[in-house]
C-alpha positions as CSV (number, residue, x, y, z in Angstrom):
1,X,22.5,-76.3,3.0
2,X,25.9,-75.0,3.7
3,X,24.4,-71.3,4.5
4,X,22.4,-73.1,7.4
5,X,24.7,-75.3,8.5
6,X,27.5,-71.9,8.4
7,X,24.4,-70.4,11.2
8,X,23.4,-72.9,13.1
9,X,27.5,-73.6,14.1
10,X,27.8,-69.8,14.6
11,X,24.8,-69.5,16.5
12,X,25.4,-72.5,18.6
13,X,28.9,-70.7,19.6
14,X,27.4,-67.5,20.6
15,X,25.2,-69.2,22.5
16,X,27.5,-71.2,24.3
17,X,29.2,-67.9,25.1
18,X,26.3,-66.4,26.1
19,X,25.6,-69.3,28.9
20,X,29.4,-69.2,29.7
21,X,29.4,-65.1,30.3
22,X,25.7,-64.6,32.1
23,X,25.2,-67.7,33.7
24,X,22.5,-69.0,31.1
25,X,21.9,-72.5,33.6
26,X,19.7,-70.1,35.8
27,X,17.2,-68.9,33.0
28,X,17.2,-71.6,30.2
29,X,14.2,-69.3,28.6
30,X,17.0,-66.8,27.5
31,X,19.0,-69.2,26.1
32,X,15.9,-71.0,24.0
33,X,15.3,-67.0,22.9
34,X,19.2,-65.8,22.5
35,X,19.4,-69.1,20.3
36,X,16.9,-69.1,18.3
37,X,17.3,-65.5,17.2
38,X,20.7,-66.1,16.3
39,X,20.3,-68.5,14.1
40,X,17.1,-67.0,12.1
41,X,19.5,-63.5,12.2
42,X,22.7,-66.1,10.8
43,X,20.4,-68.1,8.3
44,X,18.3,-64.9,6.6
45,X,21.7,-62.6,6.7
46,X,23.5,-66.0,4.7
47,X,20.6,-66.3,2.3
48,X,20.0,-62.4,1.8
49,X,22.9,-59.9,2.2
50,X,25.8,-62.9,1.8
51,X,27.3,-63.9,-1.7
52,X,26.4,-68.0,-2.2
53,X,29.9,-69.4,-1.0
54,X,31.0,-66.7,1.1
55,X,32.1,-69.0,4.0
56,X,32.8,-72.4,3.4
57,X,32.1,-75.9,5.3
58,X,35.2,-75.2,7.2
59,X,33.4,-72.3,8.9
60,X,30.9,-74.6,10.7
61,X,33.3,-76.8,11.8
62,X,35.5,-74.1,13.4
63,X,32.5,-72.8,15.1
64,X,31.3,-76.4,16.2
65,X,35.3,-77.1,17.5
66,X,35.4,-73.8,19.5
67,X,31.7,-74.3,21.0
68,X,33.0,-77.6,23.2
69,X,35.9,-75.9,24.9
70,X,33.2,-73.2,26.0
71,X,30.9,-76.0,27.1
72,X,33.0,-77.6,29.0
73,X,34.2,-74.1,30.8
74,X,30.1,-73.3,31.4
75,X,29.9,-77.0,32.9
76,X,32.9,-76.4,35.2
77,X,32.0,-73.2,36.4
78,X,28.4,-74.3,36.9
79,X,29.6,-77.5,39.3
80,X,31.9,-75.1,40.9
81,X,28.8,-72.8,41.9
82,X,27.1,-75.6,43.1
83,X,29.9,-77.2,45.0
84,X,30.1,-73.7,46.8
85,X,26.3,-73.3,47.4
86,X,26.2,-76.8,48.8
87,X,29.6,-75.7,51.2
88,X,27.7,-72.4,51.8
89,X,24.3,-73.9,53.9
């Protein structure tokens, strides 16, 4: 449980970094796909090529902390772009 609980945080951050850095809002398909591959690559690497334990619990909750910051940055800068577009017309 801890292994895919360690992913899913991990591949929740990169994804939110992902969305942050190439504007994911504008093709939510990429996201879906960046996500999901993430976390099957996170999960199989934990169960396979990982000793049991390697990371802790403390890990997912790092990830899940540092994921909101980045959130809140990808909402900001997506209410910025449309506050401009609207300006723009």
């Amino acid at each position: 449980m801890e292994s895919e609980l360690n992913g899913l945080a991990f591949a929740l951050l990169l994804t939110s970094l992902f969305v942050l850095r190439f504007r994911g809002w504008k093709k939510p398909w990429a996201v879906a796909a960046y996500f999901a591959f993430f976390v099957t690559l996170e999960i199989a690497a934990s169960h396979y090529f990982m000793p049991p334990g390697a990371f802790g619990p403390g890990l997912a909750i790092v990830c899940f902390v540092l994921t909101i910051p980045v959130l809140i940055a990808a909402y900001l800068v997506w209410r910025h772009e449309q506050r401009h577009d609207e300006s723009g017309d």
